[in-house]
N, C-alpha and C positions, 0 to 999 in steps of 0.2 A: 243287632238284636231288636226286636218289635215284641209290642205286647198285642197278642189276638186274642178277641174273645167269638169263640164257636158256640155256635147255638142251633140244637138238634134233640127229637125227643127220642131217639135212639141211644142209650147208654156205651155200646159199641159203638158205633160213629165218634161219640162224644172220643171214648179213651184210645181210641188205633187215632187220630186227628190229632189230639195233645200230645200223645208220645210225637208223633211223626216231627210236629214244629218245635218241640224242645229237642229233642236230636240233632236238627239243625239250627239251635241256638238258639230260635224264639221264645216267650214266656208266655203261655197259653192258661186262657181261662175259659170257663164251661162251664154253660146253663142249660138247661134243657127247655125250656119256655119260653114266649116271646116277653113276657109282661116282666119275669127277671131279669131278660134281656137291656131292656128298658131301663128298668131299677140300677143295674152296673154302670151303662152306658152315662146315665146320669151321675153320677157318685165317683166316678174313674175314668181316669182315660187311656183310649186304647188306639191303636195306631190303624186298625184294622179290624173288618166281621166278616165272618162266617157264620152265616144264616141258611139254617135249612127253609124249604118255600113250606112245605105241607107237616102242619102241627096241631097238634089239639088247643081249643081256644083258638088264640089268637095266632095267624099264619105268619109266614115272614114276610110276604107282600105287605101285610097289615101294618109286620115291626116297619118296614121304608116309610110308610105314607106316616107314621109318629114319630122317624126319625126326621124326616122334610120338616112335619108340622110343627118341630119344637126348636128347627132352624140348626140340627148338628151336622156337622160334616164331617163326617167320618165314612172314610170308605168301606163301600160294605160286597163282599162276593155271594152269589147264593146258589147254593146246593141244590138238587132234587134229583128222587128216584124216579120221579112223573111228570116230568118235565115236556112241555111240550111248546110250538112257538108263541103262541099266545102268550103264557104265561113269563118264555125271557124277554117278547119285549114291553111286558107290561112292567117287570122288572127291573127292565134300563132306561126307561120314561120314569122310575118313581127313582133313579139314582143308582143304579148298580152298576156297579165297573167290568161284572163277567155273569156269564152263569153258566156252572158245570154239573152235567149231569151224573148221579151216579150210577157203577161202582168208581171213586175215584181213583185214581192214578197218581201215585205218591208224587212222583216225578213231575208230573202235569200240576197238580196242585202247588208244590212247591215254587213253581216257575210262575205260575200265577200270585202268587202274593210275593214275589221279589217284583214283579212287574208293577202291581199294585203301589207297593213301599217307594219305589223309586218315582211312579208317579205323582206320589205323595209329596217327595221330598223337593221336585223338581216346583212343583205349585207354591209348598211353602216357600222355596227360595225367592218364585217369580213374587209373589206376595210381600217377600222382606222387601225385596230390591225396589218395587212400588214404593210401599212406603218411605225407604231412605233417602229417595233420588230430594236433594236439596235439605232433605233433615240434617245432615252428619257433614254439611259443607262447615268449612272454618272459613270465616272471613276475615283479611287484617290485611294492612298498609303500613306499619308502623315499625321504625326499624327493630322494636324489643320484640315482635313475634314474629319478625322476619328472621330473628337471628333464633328463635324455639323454633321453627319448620324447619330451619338451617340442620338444626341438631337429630329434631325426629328422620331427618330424609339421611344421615349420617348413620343414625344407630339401627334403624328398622330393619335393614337388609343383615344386622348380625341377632345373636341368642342370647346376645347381652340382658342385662334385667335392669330393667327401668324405673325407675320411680320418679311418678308426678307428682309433682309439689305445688298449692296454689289454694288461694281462699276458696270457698264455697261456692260455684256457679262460676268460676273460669273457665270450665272448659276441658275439665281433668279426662272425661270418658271419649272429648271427639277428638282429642290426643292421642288415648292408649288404641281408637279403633284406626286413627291415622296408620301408626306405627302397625298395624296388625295388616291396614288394605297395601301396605306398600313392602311390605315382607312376605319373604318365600311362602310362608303360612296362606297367605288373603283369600285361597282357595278352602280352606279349613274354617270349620267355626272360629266365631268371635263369642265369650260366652261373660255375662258379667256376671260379679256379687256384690252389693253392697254388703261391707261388713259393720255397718254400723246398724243395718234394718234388720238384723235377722237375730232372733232370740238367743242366748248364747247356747241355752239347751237345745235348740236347734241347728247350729251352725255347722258340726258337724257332719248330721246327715246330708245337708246342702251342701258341701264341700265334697265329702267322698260317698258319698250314697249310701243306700240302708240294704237290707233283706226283706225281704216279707216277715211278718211277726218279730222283727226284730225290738220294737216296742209299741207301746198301745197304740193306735190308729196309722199304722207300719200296713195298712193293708196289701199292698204291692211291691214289687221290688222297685226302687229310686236310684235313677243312675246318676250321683252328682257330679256337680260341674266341673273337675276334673277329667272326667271319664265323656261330659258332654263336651268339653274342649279340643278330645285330644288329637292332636295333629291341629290344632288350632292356636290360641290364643286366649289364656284366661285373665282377665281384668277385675284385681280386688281392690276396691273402693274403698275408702278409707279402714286402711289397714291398723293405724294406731289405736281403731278401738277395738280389735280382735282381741278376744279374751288368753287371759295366759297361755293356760291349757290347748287350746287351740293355735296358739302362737309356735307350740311344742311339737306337735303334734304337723303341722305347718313344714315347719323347721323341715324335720322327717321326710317328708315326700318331696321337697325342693329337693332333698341328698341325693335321696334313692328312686325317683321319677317312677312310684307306684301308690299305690291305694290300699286300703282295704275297706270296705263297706264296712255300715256298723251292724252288728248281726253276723260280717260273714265270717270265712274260718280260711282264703286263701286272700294272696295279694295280684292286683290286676296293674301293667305295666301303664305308663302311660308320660305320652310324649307332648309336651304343652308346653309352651313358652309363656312365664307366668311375669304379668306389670302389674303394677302394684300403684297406688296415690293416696294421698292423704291432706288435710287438711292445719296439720297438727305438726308441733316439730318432733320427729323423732327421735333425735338426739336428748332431748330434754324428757320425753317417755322415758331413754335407757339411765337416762342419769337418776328419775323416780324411782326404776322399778318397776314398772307397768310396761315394759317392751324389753323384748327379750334383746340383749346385745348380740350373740350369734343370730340370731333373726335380722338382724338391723344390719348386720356385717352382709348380710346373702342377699338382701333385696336394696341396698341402696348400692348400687355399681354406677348408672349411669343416672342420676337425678336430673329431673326437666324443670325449672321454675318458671310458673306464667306468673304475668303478672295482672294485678289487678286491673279490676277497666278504666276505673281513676285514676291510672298510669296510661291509659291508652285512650283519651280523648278523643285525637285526632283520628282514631277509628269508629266513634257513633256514626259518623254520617252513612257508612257504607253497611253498619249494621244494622241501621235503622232499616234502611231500605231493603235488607235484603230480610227482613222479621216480617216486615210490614207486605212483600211481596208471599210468603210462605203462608201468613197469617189470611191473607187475602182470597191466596187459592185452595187451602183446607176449608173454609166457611165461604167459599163462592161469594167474596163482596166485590163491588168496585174499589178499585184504585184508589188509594187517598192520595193527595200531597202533605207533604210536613216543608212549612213555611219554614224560612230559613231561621226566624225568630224563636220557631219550637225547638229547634236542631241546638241552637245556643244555647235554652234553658236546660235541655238535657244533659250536654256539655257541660253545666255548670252542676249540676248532681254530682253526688259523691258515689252512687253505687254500693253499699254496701252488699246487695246480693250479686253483683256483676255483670257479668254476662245476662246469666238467668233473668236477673228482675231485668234487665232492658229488654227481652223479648213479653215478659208477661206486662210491662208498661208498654210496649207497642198497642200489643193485643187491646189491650184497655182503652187507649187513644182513639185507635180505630172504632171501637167499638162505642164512647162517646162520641164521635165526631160528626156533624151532619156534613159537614162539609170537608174544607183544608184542616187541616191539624195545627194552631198558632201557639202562642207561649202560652196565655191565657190559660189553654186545655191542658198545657201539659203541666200546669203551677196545678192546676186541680186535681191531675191524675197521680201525680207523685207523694208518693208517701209523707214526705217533709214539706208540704204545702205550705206557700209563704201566710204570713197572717198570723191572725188568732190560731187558727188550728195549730199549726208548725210549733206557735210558740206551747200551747198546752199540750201535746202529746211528744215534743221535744224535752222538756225540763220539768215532768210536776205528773205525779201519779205513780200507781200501779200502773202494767202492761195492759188489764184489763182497762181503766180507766183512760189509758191514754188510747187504746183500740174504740173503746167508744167515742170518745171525743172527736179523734179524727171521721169515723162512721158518720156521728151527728151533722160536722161540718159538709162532709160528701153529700150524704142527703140532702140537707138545707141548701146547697148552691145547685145541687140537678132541679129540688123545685124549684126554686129561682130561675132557672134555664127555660125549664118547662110551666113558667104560670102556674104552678100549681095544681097542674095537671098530673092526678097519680099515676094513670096508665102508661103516658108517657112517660114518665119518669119512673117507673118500675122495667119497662120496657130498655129503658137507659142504663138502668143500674142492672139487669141481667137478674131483676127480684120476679117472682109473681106480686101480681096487686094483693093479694092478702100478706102476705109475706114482709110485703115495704108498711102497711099499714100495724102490722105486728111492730115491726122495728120502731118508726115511730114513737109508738107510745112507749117503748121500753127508753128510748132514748129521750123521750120528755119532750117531742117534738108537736106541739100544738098547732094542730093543719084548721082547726076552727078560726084561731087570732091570725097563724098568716094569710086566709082567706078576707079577714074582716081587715086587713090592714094592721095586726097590731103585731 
């Protein structure tokens, strides 16, 4: 199913065109104007147009050259009763994918926007697959995640239901997509949810989808991520903070492997293979009260625990280098080296964010560094910087208080680096120069006395 919006100053056009694409399942919407066209096209999305060329006002060749100019891609076909060749290939130079002249042909038409959709679908994928290549690799050496791939390469070829276990920034998501590219499914969507980011009055909707007018700003119909998984793979993200109601609700369509939309009046089947992780112990949820025990019986069958990266030391070296190659080719830098002395001081971090913070401390490195990467840079880049700072944002304050503290130190050792030099040093810190000079003075940092010596 695809949502089209047709645009024709023809009232008939408009209504034999909607009937015809809801017939064959699509959700069709209809303007008659190019400049509402517009308006929709901005505020909604639509998988597909249908644009007439010759309109009072403004024409459809017009609506292309604002849809180019405002950078949307959205495939658009177009209509005309006066159609002539000039006109379709000025048409397919401003972005159209066909152009059919009328009286249309139900038949014809309809073969055209399944040609369309499928080209559509084919681009997004080349487009996922771009960006994946090296995003969603796991890297490890170490015998405790050799023996978690052991287990993922075990369960993923079955329908088992899985639940990831593991601190914050382990690695929970490149797990559940593991399990999903190495399973019968990997052909099918992978669809995520955090459940811990989504409003609970919303969650819902985002789970099983809505109707049009089903509530205030409902303007569309919403196919949720069950129904966008299925024959796929759904992957709920910290499942311990799914609200009750929802946990119930939950429960229900694990049993019964269907939906209902909120709004709607029937139930839609649906075949998903649902992983679930968490950060939180669930057992001790059911023992609160705050997680349902039938819930907790259905989703924990075959549990994965990673372990921390403070447990996997002996694994920075290969993740360093493979952040620092990722980080390198998205921002087109040169190559750094990480001296074997920064490699140690990292080693000796504790990680509290894991994984995660070791790629956005890459990033940072890199990004400090004129040259090799030593320990030096990485005692400055880490959060628990040895010294004064470490020791005051370690043991004494408010979070706000100790965020400034460490900020002040950061700053005062980039000027130190750089002379005293703001541009560089704004340049360094990824500030604009008004912006570092704002911070400054909030932070009490007097660039007058360190310029005079004092």
């Amino acid at each position: 199913m695809a949502h089209l919006l047709i645009v024709d100053d023809d009232p008939n056009t408009l209504a034999s065109l909607a009937r015809a694409f809801r017939l064959a399942g699509h959700e069709a919407t209809v303007c008659d104007n190019a400049a509402r066209a517009l308006e929709l096209v901005k505020s909604q999305a639509f998988d597909m147009m249908l644009s007439d060329v010759v309109m009072p006002g403004k024409d459809g060749l017009a609506l292309l050259e604002d849809l180019r100019a405002l950078g949307i891609a959205l495939p658009v076909v177009m209509i005309s009763g006066q159609a002539n060749i000039e006109m379709a290939v000025r048409a397919t130079r401003l972005g159209a994918l066909d152009f059919l002249e009328k009286p249309l042909s139900t038949d014809k038409l309809l073969l055209t926007v399944d040609n369309v959709l499928k080209l559509k679908r084919l681009e997004d994928e080349n487009r996922d697959l771009r960006q994946r290549v090296g995003k969603h690799e796991i890297v490890y050496s170490g015998e405790r995640m050799q023996r978690v791939m052991a287990q993922v390469d075990r369960v993923a070829a079955s329908e088992t239901r899985v639940c990831i276990l593991g601190e914050t920034g382990t690695g929970k998501e490149l797990i559940a997509r593991a399990l999903h590219e190495r399973s019968p499914r990997k052909d099918g969507p992978f669809v995520t949810l955090n459940c811990a980011a989504v409003p609970a009055e919303l969650i819902e909707s985002e789970l099983f989808g809505h109707e049009k007018g089903s509530f205030t700003g409902a303007a569309s119909r919403h196919l949720g991520k069950f129904e966008q998984a299925n024959h796929g793979t759904l992957f709920l993200d910290e499942i311990g903070d799914m609200p009750l109601l929802m946990q119930a609700k939950l429960l229900r369509v694990l049993e019964e492997r269907q939906v209902e939309r909120v709004g709607g009046d029937r139930t839609i089947p649906v075949d998903v293979r649902v992983i679930v992780a968490t950060h939180r112990n669930l057992h001790d949820l059911v023992k609160k009260g705050v997680f349902r025990e039938d819930l907790y019986h259905r989703i924990y069958v075959f549990p994965l625990v990673l372990p921390p990266l403070r447990e996997r030391d002996g694994e920075i070296p290969p993740l360093v280098a493979h952040f620092a190659a990722q980080v390198c080719q998205v921002n087109g830098w040169k190559p750094k080296v990480f001296l074997p002395d920064a490699i140690q001081e990292l080693q000796r971090y504790s990680w509290p964010g894991n994984v995660r913070e070791l790629r956005n401390v890459v990033e940072r490195l890199l990004l400090l560094a004129d040259g090799a990467v030593d320990a030096a840079l990485v005692r400055l880049a880490l959060p628990a910087a040895e010294g004064e700072a470490a020791a005051v944002v370690a043991h004494s304050g408010s979070l706000a208080e100790r965020t400034d503290a460490f900020e002040r130190e950061q700053i005062l050792a980039e000027l130190k680096r750089n002379h005293q030099r703001m541009t560089d040093t704004a340049k360094a810190l990824g500030l604009e120069r008004s912006h570092l000079y704002k911070k400054c003075q909030a932070l009490g940092i007097d660039l007058r006395a360190m310029r005079s010596g004092g």
